[in-house]
N, C-alpha and C positions, 0 to 999 in steps of 0.2 A: 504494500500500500504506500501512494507516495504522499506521505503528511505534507505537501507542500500544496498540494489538493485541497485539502482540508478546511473548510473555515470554521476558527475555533465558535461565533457565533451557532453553529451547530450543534457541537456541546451544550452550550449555556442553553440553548432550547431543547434538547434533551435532558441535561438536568429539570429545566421547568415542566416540563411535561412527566416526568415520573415524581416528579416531587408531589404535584397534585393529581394526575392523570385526568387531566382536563384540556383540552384541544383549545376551550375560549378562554379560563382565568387563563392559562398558561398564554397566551398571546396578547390579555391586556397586559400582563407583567413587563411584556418586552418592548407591549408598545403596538404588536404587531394586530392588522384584521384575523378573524377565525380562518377565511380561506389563507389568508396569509403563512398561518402558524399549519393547517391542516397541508401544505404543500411542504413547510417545513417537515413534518412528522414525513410525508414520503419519500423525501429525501434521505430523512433517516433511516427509512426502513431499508432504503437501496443501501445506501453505507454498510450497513451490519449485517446484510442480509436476511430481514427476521421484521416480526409484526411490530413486534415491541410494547403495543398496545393493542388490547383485542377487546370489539364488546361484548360485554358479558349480563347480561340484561340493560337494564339501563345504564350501565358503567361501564368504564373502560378499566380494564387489567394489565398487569403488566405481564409480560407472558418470562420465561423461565432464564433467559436471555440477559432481559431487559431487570430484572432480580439483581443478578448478576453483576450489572453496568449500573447503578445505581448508584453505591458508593463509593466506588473508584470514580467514577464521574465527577460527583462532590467534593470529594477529596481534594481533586488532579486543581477544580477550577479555583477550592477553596485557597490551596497553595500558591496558583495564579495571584489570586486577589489578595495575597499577604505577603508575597512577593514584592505588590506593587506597592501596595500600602505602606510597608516598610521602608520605603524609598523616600518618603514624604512625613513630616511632623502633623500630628492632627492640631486642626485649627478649631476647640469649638466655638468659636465668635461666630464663624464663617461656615463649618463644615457641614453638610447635611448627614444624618445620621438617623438610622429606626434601630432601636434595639427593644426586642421582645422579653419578657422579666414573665415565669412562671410562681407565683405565690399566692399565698392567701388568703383570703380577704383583710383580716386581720393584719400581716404584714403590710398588705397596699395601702389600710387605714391610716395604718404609722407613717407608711414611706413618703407615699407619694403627694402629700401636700409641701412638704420640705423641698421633697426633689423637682417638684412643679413650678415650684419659687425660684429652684436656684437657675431651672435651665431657662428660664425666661431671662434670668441675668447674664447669664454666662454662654450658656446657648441656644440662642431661638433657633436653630433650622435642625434642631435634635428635639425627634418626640422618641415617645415609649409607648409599647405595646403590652398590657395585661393582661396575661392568659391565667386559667386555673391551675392551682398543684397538685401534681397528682402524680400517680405510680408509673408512668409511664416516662416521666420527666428524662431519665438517663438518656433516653431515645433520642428527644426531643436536643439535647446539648450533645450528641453525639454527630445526628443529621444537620446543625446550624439551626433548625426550624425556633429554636431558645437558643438565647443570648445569656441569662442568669436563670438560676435557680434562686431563690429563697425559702430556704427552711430551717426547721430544725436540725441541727444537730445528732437530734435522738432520734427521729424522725424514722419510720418502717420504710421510707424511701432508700434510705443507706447510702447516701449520691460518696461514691468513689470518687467524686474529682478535685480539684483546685479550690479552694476557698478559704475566707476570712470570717471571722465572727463581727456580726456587727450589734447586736445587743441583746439582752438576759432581762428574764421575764419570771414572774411565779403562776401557779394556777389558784385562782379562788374562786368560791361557791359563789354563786346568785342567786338571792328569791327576786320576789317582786318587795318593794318598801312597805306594802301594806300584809305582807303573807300573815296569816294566821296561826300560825302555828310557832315560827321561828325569830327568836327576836333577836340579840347580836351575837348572839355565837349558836351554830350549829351540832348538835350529837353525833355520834354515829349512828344512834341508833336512827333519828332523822334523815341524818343523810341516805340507809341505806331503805328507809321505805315511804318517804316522798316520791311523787313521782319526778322521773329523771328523763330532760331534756338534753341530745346530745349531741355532739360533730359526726358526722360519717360521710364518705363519697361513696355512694349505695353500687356503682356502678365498680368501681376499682377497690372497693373493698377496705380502704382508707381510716383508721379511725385515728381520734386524737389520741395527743402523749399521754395525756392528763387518763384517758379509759384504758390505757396501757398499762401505766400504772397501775393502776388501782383492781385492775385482773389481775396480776403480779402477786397481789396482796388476798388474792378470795374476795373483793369486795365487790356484790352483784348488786346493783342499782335497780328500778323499777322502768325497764326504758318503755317511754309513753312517745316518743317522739324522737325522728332522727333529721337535722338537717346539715345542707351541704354549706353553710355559712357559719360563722363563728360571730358576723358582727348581725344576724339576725335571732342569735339566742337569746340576749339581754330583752330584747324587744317584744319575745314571746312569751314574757313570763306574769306582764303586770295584770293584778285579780285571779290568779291562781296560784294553784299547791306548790307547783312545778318547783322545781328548781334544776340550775347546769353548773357548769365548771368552764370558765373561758379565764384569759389572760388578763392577769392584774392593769396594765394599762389598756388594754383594751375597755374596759371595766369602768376605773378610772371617768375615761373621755366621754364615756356614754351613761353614766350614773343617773345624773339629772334626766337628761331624755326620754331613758329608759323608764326613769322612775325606780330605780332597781336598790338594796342593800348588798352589802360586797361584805361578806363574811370567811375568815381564815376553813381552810377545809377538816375535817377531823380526821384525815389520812394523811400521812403525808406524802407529796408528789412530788419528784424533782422538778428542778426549777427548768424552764427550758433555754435553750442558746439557738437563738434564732442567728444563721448565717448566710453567704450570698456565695453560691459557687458558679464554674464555668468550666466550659472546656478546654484541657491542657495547650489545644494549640493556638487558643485565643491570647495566652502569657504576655506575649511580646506584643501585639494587634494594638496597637498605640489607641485608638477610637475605645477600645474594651478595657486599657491600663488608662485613661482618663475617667471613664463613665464609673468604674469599677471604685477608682479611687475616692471618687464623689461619694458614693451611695455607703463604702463606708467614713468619710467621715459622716455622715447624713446618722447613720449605722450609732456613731460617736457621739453626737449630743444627743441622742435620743436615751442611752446610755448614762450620760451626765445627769436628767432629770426624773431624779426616782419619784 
């Protein structure tokens, strides 16, 4: 094959097109019309000899090939693009930037009024992208599709990779301010036969550190309720029995709102260490050693006010 043939544009449209296996997103990405990108893919198929994309009821697949050519594709272009990058000092006054952040709702509550301030000073043509956290995240900081992780530390995710701590938190109980039952300190025996509102992602199987714990220890709560938010548990509590378990600052910021009392738990639960990771070959990626840096000091003063 004579690579001089070749336009690397080619790649960069076959990476887009396996990345979503879509003939149209994958052509506004580039820029290009549907027939535009749809000519593209045939080209492709000539190069490699092979479908690449096949449909499969309403979808398109990638066929066994195209599996295959995936992540060395990503990789090849990913090195390109840090290649070039590397060459150049990031400007954020001036530079345009999207970086995608997997976390919490709870972490984004904290993070992102801070980090929304500063990029407005520092850098307007840098947004950010908030996705959910969830078990699948490695993937997501392996294929580029996530730029940051934020979690815990302790977290059942396990993220193997790169990262900094950026601040420490406790768990405490929530009723509603008016509960009937519970006035400023909590039992166990309370704790363990009120009804218990909890964190869980029903789909990946997800649960908080805090119900981690506390299986650890035999302690089996009455669960009346599961949701996939941390900053709508406070909210679901006011004129009933209910009570949860969410993040002292968390807690904190939404007190009044909620309406809620913030009581010490009668188990005890490690504290948790909420961190920001990435992937190893982002290290040096000057745009990811700027943003990164920010987010922890960001990480720093939130840390500073207990």
């Amino acid at each position: 094959m004579d690579l001089a043939q070749i336009n690397l544009n080619l790649l960069v449209a076959l990476n887009e097109l396996l990345k979503d296996r879509n003939v149209t997103r994958a052509g506004q990405r580039m820029g290009l019309s549907q027939p535009a990108m749809s000519g593209t893919l045939a080209r492709l198929r000539k190069l490699f000899r092979d479908d690449l994309l096949v449909q499969v009821g309403h979808r398109l697949e990638m066929t066994p090939l195209a599996q295959e050519l995936a992540q060395p594709v990503r990789d090849m272009l990913e090195q390109i693009e840090q290649m070039i990058d590397g060459r150049r000092a990031f400007s954020p006054a001036s530079d345009e930037c999207l970086f995608t952040i997997a976390a919490s709702d709870y972490s984004t509550f904290l993070l992102a009024p801070p980090m929304l301030a500063r990029l407005a000073l520092e850098a307007p043509a840098v947004s950010v992208q908030f996705m959910q956290l969830d078990s699948d995240i490695g993937e997501g900081l392996e294929s580029g599709e996530i730029d940051f992780a934020i979690a815990p530390a302790e977290a059942e995710l396990q993220l193997n990779y790169p990262g900094r701590l950026l601040f420490e938190d406790r768990w405490v109980c929530v009723v509603s301010a008016d509960h009937p039952d519970v006035g400023q300190q909590i039992t166990r025996k309370q704790f363990l036969s009120l009804p218990y509102l909890t964190f869980a992602l029903a789909k990946r199987g997800v649960r908080s550190d805090a119900d981690i714990a506390l299986a650890e220890v035999g302690a089996r709560q009455q669960v009346v309720a599961k949701v996939e938010s941390f900053l709508l548990l406070p909210f679901m509590l006011r004129g009933t029995r209910t009570m949860t378990l969410i993040q002292r600052r968390l807690a904190e910021r939404v007190k009044e709102a909620a309406n809620i009392r913030i009581l010490l738990p009668p188990f005890r639960i490690p504290d948790l260490h909420e961190g920001i990771y990435w992937s190893p070959r982002n290290n040096a990626n000057p745009p990811h050693l700027w943003f990164r840096s920010m987010v922890i000091e960001i990480g720093r003063d939130i840390s500073a006010h207990r």
